[in-house]
Steps between C-alpha positions, in 0.01 A plus 500: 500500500824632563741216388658448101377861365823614702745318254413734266670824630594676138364807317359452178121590529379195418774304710547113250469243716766316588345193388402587136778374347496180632329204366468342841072424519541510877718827496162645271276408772696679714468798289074420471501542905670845495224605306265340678580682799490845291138425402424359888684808620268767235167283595581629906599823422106536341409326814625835683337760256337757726138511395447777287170320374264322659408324193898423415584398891235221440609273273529164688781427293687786592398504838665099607803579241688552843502089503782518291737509761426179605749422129734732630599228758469155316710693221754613767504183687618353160781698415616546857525107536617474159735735520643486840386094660850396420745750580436554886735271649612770768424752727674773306319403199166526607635838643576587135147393421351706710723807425384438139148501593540788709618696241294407273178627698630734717575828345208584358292371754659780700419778258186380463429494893678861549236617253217415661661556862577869353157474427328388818714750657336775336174353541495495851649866532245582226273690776821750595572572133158615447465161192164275522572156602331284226357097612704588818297193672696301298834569615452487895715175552796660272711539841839517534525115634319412169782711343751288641311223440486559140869625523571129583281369209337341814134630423362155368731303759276344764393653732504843347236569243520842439565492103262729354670836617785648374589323144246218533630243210841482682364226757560233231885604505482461834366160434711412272796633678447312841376166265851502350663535838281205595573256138896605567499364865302187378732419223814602683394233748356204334650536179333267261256390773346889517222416271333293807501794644292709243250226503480552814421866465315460241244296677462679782485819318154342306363367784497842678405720171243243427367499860521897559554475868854660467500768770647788364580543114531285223781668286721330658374160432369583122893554443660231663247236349521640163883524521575174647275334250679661241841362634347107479432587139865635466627173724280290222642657185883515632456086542509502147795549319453814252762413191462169257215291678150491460267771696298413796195517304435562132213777550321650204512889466159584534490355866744748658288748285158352593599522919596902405173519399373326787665747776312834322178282580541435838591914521162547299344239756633577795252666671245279441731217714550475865775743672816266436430324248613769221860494591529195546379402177733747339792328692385131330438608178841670483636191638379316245603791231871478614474098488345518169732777322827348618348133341420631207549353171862624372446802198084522521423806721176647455411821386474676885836308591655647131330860640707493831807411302463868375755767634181763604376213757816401618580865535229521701558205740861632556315844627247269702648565811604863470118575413327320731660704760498829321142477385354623844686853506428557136105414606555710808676788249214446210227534751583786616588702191133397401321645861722793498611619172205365281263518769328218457159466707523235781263213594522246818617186289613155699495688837737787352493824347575502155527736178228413275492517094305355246613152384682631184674737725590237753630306260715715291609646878586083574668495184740812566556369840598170388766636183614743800579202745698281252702852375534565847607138582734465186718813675514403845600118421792623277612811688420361859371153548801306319785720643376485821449099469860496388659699799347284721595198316842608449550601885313187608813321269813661671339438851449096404714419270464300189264274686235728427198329313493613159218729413 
């Protein structure tokens, strides 16, 4: 999720899209996707909610809305490939690549851990300072190897496991990080011949989800199927040439719209379908949502792809990344302003303790924490995320050279 929103690093509060004033259909796909990933990216953070009502913390929707990461990676394995399949003919340019990935997840990943190491810290000294250690059963394997671990966005990484302590949504960046290590090594060597090699992947990565005898964790594999398959789509588009011939496929509007439709059911669904099944399903049908989109019939979007034209959603998708790591201090934050300063009673709720309200107060308390997160988010991507991203990117740039991958 962390791939074309960075193009956009200006400050305007609704940033325009780079895109809009183009008349290029597949550049306004493009733009569609970014939003996408803004709506994927909200849908999670409501997955993460702490459960302030029983009532609220039960809706099935809701409650498999965490599935939406499985888009994260088709959509990323898209753009990467897209972007990137062609220009890494050499070792210093899949250096570049990787600098430019670094720094594109990196620094606020670090914040975000430091937060919650601060955090743990205090937790675990909690008895000294005379403080009551809340859920504290929860946090025994929140060591200082898992620290590292985390520190090397290896948490996900098999064989570790360890990825929900600390900031618990950053194991897909550690996905994503290592999977574009992986897709730059592949393409570096084979060149045009790399695709065999996502197959490959591919396969074996849906054989062992489907089976469920992988050993340790599948986080890992969930990411590098859904990215890889993403790249074939990207490998299938880019064999078409984009400018005076005839699309791949002359697709009517309301099938990309129809197959949006068809992921919220599966997330409405999904718990009434075995274990694996969910995500994978969400990985297919956004296959087929990319395939369709991008073969659509020039000038007829439909009304939702029209709605994620709009500057609010694609504001949103260029903030996907910030928020999805921010949201879990500014839960942590919320939640405790509502035990200690509003003194909300507390109930046992999905094995933790958590403040209770009524379901009008939860929700208006959702609500705030939500407009707080994207305020919150808005700040920290213009005053820290996109300098930071820069420096890197600039330093990365003296040290290789102008054979530095673009970004």
């Amino acid at each position: 999720m962390a791939q074309r929103s960075e193009r956009r690093a200006r400050g305007p509060t609704l940033p325009p899209p780079a895109a809009a004033a183009t008349t290029d259909p597949a550049a306004r796909v493009f733009d569609e996707f970014e939003s996408l990933r803004g709506i994927a990216a909200l849908l999670v953070v409501l997955n993460h909610v702490p459960a302030w009502n029983p009532q609220l913390y039960a809706i099935g929707f809701v409650r498999q809305s965490g599935l939406m990461v499985d888009l994260f990676f088709v959509l990323s394995g898209f753009i990467i490939h897209t972007a990137y399949a062609r220009r890494l003919r050499t070792g210093r340019e899949l250096a570049g690549f990787m600098a430019n990935r670094f720094a594109r997840l990196y620094p606020l990943h670090l914040v975000t851990l430091l937060f919650f190491g601060a955090i743990e810290l205090a937790r675990q000294n909690s008895g000294a300072l005379g403080m009551v250690r809340q859920n504290a059963g929860l946090y025994q394997d929140a060591t200082v190897g898992v620290f590292i671990e985390h520190l090397l966005l290896l948490q996900a990484i098999p064989p570790f496991h360890d990825i929900l302590t600390f900031n618990s949504p950053s194991w897909s960046i550690g996905v994503e990080f290592y999977t574009y290590l992986l897709f730059g090594v592949t393409v570096l060597g084979l060149g045009p011949r790399a695709h065999r090699v996502f197959v490959l992947l591919v396969l074996a990565s849906l054989a062992v989800l489907i089976s469920g005898v992988w050993p340790v964790s599948h986080w890992f594999l969930r990411g590098l199927c859904g990215f890889m398959t993403g790249a074939l789509v990207a490998r299938w588009w880019a064999s078409y040439p984009r400018a005076g011939r005839p699309a791949p496929a002359t697709v009517p509007a309301w099938a990309s719209e129809l197959l949006l439709v068809a992921i919220v059911g599966v997330l409405a669904l999904a718990d009434r379908l075995p274990p694996t099944w969910p995500g994978l399903l969400v990985m297919a049908l956004t296959v087929a949502y990319v395939a369709c989109a991008l073969g659509r019939r020039p000038g007829a979007p439909g009304p939702l792809a029209r709605l994620m034209r709009t500057r609010p959603l694609m504001w949103l998708g260029t903030l996907s990344f910030t928020f999805y790591l921010l949201h879990g201090p500014v839960f942590w934050v919320m939640n405790n302003l509502a035990r200690h300063a509003l003194k909300w009673p507390e109930a046992l709720v999905a094995g933790s303790w958590k403040p209770q309200a009524t379901v009008a107060g939860a929700a208006g308390w959702t609500l705030l924490s939500l407009a707080v997160m994207l305020a919150v988010s808005h700040a920290v991507w213009r005053v820290y995320e996109v300098p930071a991203r820069e420096a890197i990117r600039r330093w990365a740039a003296r040290r290789l050279g102008r054979a530095q991958a673009p970004a």
